[in-house]
N, C-alpha and C positions, 0 to 999 in steps of 0.2 A: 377421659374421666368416666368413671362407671356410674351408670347410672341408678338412684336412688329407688329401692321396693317402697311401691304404693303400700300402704296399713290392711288396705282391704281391694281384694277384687270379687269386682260386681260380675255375677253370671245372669245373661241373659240367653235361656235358650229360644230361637223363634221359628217358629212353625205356622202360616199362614193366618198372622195375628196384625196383619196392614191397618183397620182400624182403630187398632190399639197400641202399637207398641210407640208410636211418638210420644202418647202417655208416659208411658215407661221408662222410655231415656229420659225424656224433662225430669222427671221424676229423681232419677238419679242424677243428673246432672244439677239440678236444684237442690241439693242436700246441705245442708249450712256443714256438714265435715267434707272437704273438699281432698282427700288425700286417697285415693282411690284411683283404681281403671275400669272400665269396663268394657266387659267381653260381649259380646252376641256372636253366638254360634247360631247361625242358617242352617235351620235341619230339612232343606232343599224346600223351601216356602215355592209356590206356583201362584202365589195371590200377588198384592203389589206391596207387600214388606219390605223388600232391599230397596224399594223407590224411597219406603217413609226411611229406612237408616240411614240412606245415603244423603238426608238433610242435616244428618249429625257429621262432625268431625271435629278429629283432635287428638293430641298427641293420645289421652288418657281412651281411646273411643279405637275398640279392636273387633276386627268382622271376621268371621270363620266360617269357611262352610263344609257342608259334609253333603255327599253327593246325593244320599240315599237316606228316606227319612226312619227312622230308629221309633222302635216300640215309645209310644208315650214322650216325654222328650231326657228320658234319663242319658243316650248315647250322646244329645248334644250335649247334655250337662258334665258328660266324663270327659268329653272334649274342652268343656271350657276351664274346669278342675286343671286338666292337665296344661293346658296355657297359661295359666293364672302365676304371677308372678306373687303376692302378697302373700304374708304368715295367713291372712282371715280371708277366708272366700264366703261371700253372702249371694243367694240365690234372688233371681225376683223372675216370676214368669213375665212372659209377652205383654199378658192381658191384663198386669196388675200394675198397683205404683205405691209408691212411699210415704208417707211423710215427711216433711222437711227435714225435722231432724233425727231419724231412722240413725243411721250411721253416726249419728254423733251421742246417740243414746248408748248404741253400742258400746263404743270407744269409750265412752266415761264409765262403762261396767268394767268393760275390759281392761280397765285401769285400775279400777279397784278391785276385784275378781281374776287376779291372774294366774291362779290355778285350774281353772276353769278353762275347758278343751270346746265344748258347747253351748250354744245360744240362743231363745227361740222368743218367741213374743205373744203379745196375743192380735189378732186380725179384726177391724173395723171394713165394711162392706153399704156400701150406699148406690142402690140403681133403682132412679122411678122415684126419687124421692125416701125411698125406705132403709132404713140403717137397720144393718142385722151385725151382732160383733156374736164372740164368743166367747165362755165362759171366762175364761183368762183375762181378756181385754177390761171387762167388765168390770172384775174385783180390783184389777191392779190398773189399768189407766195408762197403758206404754211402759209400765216397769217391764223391766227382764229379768230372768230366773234360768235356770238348767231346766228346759223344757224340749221333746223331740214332737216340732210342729208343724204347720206347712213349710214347703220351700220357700215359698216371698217372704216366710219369719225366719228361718232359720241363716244360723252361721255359725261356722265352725273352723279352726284351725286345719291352714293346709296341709302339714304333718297328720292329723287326728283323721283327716280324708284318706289320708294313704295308709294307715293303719286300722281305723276304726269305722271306717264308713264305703260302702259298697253299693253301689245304684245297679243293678240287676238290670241288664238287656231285656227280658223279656215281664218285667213289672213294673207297674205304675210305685211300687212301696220302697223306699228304702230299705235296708237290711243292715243292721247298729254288729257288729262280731267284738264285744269285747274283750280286748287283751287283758291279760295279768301283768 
């Protein structure tokens, strides 16, 4: 029997992010939308990161590594692009995490917005006590729009990735090439 595609797959690139990335997985694995995978791709971490993933496991929970660590962490993210079994791949770095219900905010845009190829959000930031968001967060409150934002906001359709989105080896920026 074949097996059923997750709605969304979660990329995690990680790069010597040991203090942080158990944040990270709870973070996703804590998501009130539970129909996902996700991925960490090991952009060859020398710290003790594959100690903190290997406290995860599960069928939905996929480890990759790549020998050699790649400009910025775009090579791990084309690696995890290209694993990723779901139509929607959602990014979240090492060092960040979610909200509860991130992916299920999504999905009820994406239910209603289904012409829409992109997805981005706004960012809330709290260390030491001090909350800094950005403009976006601020007006809208976790709503979503067509916006090209950070990685731990953005999502976008795996098709629109292989046609419309391109992560550049040698820069930290995505590069958008729109089709006709």
């Amino acid at each position: 029997m074949a097996q059923q595609k997750p709605f969304f797959s979660v990329v995690i690139p990680l790069y010597n992010e040991g203090p942080h990335i158990a944040r990270s997985i709870n973070s996703v694995l804590s998501q009130t939308f539970q129909d996902f995978e996700l991925i960490i791709v090991n952009d060859a971490s020398t710290d003790n990161s594959l100690e903190e993933v290997a406290k995860f496991s599960g069928p939905r929970v996929s480890l990759y590594h790549r020998e050699k660590p790649g400009p910025g962490d775009y090579a791990a993210r084309n690696l995890g692009i290209e694993k990723a079994k779901a139509e929607w791949i959602a990014f979240l770095d090492a060092d960040d995490e979610w909200m509860p219900r991130h992916l299920e905010s999504y999905f009820e845009f994406i239910d209603t917005h289904a012409d829409i190829n992109m997805f981005g959000c706004g960012w809330r930031y709290e260390q030491k006590g001090i909350i800094s968001t950005d403009r976006y967060y601020n007006s809208h409150k976790q709503k979503l729009t067509l916006l090209f934002l950070r990685q731990s906001s953005k999502l976008h359709r795996h098709t629109c990735r292989m046609e419309v989105v391109e992560y550049p080896q040698q820069t930290r920026l995505p590069l958008l090439h729109l089709l006709p």
